[in-house]
C-alpha atoms as an extended CHARMM CRD file, in Angstrom:
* protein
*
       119  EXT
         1         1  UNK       CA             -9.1140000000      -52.6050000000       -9.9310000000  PROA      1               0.0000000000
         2         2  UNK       CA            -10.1170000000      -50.0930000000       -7.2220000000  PROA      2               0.0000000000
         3         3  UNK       CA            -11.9230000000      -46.7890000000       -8.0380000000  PROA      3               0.0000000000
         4         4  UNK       CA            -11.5840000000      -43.9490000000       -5.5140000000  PROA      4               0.0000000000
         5         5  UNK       CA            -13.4520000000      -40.4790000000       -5.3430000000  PROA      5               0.0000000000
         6         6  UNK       CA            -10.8890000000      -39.4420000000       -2.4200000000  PROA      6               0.0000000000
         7         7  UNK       CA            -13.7390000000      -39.4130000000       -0.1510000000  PROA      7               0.0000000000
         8         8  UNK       CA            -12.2910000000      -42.4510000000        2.0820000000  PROA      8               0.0000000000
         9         9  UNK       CA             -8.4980000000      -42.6080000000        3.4270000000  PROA      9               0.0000000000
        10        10  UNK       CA             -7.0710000000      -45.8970000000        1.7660000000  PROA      10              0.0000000000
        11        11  UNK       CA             -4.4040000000      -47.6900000000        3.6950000000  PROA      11              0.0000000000
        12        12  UNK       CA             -0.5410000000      -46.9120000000        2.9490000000  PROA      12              0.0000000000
        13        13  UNK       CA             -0.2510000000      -50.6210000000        2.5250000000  PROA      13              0.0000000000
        14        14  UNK       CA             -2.7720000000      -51.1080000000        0.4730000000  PROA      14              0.0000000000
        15        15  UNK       CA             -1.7870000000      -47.6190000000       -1.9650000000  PROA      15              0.0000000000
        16        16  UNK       CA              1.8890000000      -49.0020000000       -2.4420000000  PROA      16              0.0000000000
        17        17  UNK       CA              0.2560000000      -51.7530000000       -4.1810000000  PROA      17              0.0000000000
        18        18  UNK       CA             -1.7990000000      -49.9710000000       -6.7460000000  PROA      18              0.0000000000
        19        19  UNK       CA             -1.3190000000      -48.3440000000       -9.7480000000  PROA      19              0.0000000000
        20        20  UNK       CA             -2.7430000000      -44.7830000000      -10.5160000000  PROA      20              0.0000000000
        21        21  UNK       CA             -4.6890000000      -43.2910000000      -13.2280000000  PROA      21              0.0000000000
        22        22  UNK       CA             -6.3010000000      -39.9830000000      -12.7140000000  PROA      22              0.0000000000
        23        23  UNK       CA             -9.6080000000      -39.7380000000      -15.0250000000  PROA      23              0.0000000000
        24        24  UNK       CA            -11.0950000000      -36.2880000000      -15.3290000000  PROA      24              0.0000000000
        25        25  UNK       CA            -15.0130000000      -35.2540000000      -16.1890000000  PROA      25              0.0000000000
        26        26  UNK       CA            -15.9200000000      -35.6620000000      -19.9460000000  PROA      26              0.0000000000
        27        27  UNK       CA            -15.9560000000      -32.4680000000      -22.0460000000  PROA      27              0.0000000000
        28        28  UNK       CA            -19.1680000000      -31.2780000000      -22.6330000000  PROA      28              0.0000000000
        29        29  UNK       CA            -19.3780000000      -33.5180000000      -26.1340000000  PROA      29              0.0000000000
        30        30  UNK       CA            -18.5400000000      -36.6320000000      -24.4540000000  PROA      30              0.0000000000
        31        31  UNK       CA            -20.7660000000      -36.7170000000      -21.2520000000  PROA      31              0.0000000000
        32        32  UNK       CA            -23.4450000000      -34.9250000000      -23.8050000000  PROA      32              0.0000000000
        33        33  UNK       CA            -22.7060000000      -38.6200000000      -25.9140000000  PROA      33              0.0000000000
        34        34  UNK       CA            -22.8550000000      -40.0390000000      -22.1940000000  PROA      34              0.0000000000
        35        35  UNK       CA            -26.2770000000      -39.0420000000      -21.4510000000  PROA      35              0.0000000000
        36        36  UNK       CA            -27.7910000000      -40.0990000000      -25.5090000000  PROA      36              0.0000000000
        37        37  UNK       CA            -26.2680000000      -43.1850000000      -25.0570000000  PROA      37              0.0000000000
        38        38  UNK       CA            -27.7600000000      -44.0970000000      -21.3630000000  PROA      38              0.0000000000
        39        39  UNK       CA            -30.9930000000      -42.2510000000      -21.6940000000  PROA      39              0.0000000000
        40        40  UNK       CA            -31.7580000000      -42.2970000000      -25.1220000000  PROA      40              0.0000000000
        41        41  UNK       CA            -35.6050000000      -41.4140000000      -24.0080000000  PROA      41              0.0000000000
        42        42  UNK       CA            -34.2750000000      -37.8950000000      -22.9220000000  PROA      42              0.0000000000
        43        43  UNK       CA            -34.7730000000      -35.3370000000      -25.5960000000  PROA      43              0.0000000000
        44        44  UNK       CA            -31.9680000000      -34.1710000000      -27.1240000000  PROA      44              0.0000000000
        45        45  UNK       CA            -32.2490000000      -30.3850000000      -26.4820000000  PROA      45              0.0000000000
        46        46  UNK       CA            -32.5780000000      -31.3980000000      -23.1090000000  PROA      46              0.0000000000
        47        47  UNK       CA            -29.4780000000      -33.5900000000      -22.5020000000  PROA      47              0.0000000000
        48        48  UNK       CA            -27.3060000000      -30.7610000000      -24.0460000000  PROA      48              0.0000000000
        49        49  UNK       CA            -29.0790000000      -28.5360000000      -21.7110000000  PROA      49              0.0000000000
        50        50  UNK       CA            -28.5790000000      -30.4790000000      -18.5840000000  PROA      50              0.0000000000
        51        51  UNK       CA            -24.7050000000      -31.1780000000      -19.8380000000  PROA      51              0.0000000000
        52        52  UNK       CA            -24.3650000000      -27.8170000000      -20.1610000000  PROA      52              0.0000000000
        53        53  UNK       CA            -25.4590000000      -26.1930000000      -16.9000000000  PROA      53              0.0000000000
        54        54  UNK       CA            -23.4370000000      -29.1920000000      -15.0030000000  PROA      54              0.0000000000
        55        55  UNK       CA            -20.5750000000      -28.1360000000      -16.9220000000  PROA      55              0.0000000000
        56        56  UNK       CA            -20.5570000000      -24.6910000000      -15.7160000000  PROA      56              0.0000000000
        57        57  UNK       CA            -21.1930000000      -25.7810000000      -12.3470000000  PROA      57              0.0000000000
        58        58  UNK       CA            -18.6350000000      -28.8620000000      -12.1450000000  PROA      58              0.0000000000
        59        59  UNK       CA            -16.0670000000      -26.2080000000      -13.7510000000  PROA      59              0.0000000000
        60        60  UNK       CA            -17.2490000000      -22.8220000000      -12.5440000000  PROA      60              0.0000000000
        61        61  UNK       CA            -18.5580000000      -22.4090000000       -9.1590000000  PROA      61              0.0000000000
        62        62  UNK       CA            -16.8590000000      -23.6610000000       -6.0730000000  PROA      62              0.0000000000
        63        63  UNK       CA            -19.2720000000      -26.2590000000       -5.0250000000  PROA      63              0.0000000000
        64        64  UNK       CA            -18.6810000000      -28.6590000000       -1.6370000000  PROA      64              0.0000000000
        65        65  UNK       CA            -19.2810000000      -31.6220000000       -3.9460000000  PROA      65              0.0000000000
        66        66  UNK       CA            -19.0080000000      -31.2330000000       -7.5530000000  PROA      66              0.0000000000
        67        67  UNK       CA            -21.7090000000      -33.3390000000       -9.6830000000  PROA      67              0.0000000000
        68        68  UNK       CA            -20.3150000000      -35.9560000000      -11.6690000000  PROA      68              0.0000000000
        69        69  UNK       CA            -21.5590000000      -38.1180000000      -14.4080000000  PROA      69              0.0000000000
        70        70  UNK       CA            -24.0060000000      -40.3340000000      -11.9920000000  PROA      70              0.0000000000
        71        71  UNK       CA            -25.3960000000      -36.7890000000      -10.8720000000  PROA      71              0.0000000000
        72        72  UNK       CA            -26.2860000000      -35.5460000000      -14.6200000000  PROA      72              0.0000000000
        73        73  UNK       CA            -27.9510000000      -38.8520000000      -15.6570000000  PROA      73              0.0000000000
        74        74  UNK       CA            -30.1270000000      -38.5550000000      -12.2120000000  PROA      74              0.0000000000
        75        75  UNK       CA            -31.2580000000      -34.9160000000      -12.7870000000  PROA      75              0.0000000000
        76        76  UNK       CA            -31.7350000000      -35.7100000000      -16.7450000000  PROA      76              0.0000000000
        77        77  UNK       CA            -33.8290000000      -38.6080000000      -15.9540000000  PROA      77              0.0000000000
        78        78  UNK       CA            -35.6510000000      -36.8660000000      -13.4730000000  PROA      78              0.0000000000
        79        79  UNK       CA            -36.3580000000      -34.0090000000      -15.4620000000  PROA      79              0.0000000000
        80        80  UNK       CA            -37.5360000000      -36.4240000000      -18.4230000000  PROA      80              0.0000000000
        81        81  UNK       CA            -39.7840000000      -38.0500000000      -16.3710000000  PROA      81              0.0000000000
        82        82  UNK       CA            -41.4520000000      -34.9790000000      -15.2560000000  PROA      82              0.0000000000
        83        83  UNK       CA            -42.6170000000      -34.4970000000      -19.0990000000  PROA      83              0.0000000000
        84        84  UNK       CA            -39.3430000000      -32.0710000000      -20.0210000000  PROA      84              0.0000000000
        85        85  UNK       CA            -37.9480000000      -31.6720000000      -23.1340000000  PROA      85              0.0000000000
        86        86  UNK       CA            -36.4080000000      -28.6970000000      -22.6510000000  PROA      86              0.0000000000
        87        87  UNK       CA            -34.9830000000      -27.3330000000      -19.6240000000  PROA      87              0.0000000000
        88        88  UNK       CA            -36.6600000000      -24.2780000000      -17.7870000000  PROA      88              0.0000000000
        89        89  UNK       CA            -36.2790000000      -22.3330000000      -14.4630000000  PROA      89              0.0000000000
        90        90  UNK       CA            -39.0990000000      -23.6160000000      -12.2740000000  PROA      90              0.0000000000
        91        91  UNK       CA            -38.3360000000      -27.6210000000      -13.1630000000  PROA      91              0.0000000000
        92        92  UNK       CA            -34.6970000000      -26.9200000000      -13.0010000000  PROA      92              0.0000000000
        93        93  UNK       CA            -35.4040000000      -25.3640000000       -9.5210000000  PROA      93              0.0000000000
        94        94  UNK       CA            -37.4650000000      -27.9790000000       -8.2570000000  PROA      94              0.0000000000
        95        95  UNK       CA            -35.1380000000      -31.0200000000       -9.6870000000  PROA      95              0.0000000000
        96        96  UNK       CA            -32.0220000000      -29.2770000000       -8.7820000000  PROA      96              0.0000000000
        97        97  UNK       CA            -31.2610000000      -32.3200000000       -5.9780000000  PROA      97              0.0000000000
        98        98  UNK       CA            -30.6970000000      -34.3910000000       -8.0680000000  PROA      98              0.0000000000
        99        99  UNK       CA            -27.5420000000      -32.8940000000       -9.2480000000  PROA      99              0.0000000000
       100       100  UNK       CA            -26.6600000000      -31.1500000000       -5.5750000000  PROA      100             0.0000000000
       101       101  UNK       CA            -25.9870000000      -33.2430000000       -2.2860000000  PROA      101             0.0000000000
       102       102  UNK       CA            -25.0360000000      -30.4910000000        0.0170000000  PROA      102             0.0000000000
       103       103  UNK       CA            -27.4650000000      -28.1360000000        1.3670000000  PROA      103             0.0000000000
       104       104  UNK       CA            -24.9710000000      -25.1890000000        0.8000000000  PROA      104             0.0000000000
       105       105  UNK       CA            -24.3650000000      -25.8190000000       -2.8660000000  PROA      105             0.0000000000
       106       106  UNK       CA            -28.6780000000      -26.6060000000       -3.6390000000  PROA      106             0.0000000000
       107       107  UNK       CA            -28.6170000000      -23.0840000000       -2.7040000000  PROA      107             0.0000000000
       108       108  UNK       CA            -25.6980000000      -21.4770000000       -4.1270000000  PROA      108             0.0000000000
       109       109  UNK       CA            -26.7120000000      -23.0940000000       -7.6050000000  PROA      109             0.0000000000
       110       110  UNK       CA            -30.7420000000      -22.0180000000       -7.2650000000  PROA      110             0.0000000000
       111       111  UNK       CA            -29.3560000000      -18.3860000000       -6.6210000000  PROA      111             0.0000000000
       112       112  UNK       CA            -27.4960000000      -18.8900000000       -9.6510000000  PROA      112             0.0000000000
       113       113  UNK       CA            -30.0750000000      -21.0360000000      -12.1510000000  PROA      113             0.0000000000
       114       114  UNK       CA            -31.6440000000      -18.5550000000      -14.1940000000  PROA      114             0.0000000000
       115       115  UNK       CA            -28.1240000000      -16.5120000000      -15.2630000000  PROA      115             0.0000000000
       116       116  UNK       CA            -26.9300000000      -19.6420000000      -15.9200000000  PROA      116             0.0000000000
       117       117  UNK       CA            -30.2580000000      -20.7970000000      -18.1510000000  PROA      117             0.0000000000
       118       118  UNK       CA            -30.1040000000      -17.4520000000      -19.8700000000  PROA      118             0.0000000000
       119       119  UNK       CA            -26.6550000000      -17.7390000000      -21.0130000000  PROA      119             0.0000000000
């Protein structure tokens, strides 16, 4: 079994040899199960508060790199170590890279963090 994130050309040879099945991101009730399951220390207002936010960004914004599931557990973790149990503007500000790798989107989504929090 290979997994890809398209970020690495694969050899022709090797492609006519595989198989493909296309996963997409959970729904916000799965990767909301996602994050109970894995991090069952988080509270639970926060993981559907991280979940959510990600969700608007991963479908919403144009972002260079879109977070995936490995990106929400980081920032929820990070955020629950930091003493959060709910999510608010300056921690979400200041923990925000966990979820964002590229310089361009840390800044697009920090311009953007307390409409989305507010919603």
């Amino acid at each position: 079994m290979l997994t890809s994130n398209r970020t690495r050309e694969l050899h022709d040879a090797l492609k006519r040899r595989c198989l493909y099945h296309w996963i997409d991101h959970p729904g916000l009730a799965r990767e909301t199960a996602i994050v109970r399951t894995r991090l069952p220390e988080v509270a639970e207002k926060l993981a559907e508060q991280v979940v959510t936010v990600v969700q608007r960004l991963r479908f919403g914004d144009e972002l260079l790199k879109p977070p995936g599931v490995a990106e929400t557990l980081d920032w929820a973790r990070a955020l629950h170590e930091l003493g959060s149990t709910e999510l608010d503007l300056e921690t979400a500000a200041a923990t925000i890279g966990a979820l964002c790798k590229y310089r361009e989107d840390l800044e697009r989504v920090r311009a953007t963090l307390d409409v989305m929090l507010s919603a």
